[in-house]
Structures are given as structure tokens and as C-alpha cells.
C-alpha positions as CSV (number, residue, x, y, z in Angstrom):
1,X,194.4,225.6,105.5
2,X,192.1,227.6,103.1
3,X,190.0,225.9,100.4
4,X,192.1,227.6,98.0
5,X,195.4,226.4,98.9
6,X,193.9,222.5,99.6
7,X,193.0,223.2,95.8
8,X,196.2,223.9,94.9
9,X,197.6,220.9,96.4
10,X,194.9,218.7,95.1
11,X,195.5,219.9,91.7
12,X,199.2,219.3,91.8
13,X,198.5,216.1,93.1
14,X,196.3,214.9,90.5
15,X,199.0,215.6,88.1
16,X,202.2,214.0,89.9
17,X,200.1,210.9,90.2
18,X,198.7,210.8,87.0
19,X,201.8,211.7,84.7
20,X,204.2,208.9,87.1
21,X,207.3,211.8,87.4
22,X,207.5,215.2,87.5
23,X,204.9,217.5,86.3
24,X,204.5,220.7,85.1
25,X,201.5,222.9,86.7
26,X,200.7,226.6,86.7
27,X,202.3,226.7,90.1
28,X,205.5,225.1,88.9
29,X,207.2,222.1,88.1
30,X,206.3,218.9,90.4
31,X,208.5,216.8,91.8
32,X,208.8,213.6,93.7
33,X,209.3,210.0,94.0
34,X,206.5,207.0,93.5
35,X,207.9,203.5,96.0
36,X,206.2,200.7,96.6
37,X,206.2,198.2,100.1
38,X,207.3,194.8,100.2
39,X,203.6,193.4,100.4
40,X,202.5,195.0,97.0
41,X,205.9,194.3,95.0
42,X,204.5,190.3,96.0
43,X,202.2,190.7,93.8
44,X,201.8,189.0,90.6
45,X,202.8,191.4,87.8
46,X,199.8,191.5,86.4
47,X,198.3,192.5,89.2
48,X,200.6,195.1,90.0
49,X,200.4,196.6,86.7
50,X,196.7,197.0,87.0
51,X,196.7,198.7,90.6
52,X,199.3,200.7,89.1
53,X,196.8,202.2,86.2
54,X,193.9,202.3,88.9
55,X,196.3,204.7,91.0
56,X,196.7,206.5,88.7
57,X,193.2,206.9,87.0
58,X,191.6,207.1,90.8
59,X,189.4,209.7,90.9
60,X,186.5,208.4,93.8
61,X,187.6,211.2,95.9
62,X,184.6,212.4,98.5
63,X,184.2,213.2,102.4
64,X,184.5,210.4,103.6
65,X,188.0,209.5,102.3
66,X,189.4,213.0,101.7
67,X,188.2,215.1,103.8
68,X,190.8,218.1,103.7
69,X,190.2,217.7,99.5
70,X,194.1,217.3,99.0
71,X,193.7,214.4,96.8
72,X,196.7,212.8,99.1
73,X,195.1,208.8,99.7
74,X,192.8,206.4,97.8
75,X,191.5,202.7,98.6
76,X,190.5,200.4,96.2
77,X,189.4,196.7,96.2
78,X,191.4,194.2,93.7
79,X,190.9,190.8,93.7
80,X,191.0,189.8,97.3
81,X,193.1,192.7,98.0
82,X,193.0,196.3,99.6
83,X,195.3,198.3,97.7
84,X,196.1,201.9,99.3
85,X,198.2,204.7,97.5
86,X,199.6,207.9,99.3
87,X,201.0,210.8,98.7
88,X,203.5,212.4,101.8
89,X,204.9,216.2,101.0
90,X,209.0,216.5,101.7
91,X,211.3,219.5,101.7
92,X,213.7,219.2,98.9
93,X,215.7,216.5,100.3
94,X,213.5,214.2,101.8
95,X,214.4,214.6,105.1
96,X,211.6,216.7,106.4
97,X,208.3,217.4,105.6
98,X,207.7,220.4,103.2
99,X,207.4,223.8,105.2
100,X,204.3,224.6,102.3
101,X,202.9,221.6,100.6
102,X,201.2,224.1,97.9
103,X,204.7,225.2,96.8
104,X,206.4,222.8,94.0
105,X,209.5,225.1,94.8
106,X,209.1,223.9,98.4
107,X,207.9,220.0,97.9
108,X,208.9,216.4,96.8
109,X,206.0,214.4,96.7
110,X,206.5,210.5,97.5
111,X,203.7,208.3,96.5
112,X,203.5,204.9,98.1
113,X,201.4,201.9,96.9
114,X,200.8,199.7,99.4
115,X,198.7,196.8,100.9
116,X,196.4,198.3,103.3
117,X,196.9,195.7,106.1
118,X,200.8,197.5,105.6
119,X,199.2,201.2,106.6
């Protein structure tokens, strides 16, 4: 993949998570679907609620955790848990992947928050 197109998808994935629904970019409107596993719905609301502003405010992106620069998975510590988000590209009716990620025309995002012992 070049370092334009993983730009492309980063991009479009910085928006989707951020904005919680579908996004408009210069590439196109983004769609998609945000779900969360049975381990992080047990948490207290509270701490749900934060987690979910942390996803979407995450922004500690770097080689080590994203190396193809896609912006597609983040990790962060809260309270005594591991809390992982991330972000799976679908063709239009989630049954496949997408056949081109960097296409919104193409792609359904699904973002899943999760505890990472659930990964």
C-alpha cells in the first residue's frame, strides 16, 4: 500500500471515530457502525462513557502501535483496565471485507471497543 493511500485511510478514519456516525471527507461520505463486546458493556457507565471520549479523542498513534499509519487500533489504560478500540473495513453489506479500504464508496467501517484480554 502506498503512503498516500494509508493517508487516506487514516484520515477517514480519524473522522469516522471522532464524529461517532458517518462523516463527510474530501473522499466522500463515511460510513460505518461503532459495537461494543460483552466485557466492556460490564462496565460501569461511568466508565464506559469516559473510554468512550478517550476513543474518540485518541491520538497516541506512532510505530510501535500503528505501524501501516491507518489509524485502525489504539490501547489505553483506565483504571485497572486495558481498553482496545478497532476499526475493520467491510464492503457495503458487511459481509466481506472492502475490496479498497480508501474508498468511502467501497467501505463500512465497524469500530469495536473492547477489553483487550477479549482481542
Amino acid at each position: 500500500m502506498s503512503n498516500e493511500t494509508a493517508q487516506k485511510i487514516a484520515r477517514q478514519n480519524d473522522l469516522f471515530r471522532k464524529n461517532f456516525g458517518n462523516s463527510n471527507s474530501e473522499e466522500g461520505e463515511i460510513k460505518g457502525k461503532y459495537s461494543v463486546t460483552t466485557g466492556f458493556n460490564s462496565l460501569p457507565l461511568g466508565q464506559r462513557l469516559a473510554a468512550t471520549i478517550t476513543i474518540r479523542n485518541f491520538d497516541n498513534f506512532n510505530s510501535d502501535n500503528d505501524p501501516y499509519k491507518e489509524h485502525d487500533i489504539g490501547q489505553f489504560k483506565q483504571n485497572s483496565h486495558t481498553i482496545l478500540w478497532k476499526i475493520d473495513y467491510y464492503d457495503t453489506n458487511y459481509e466481506y471485507g472492502s475490496p479498497e479500504p480508501s474508498d468511502p464508496n467501497q467501505t463500512r467501517r465497524v469500530l469495536t471497543a473492547m477489553l483487550s484480554n477479549e482481542y
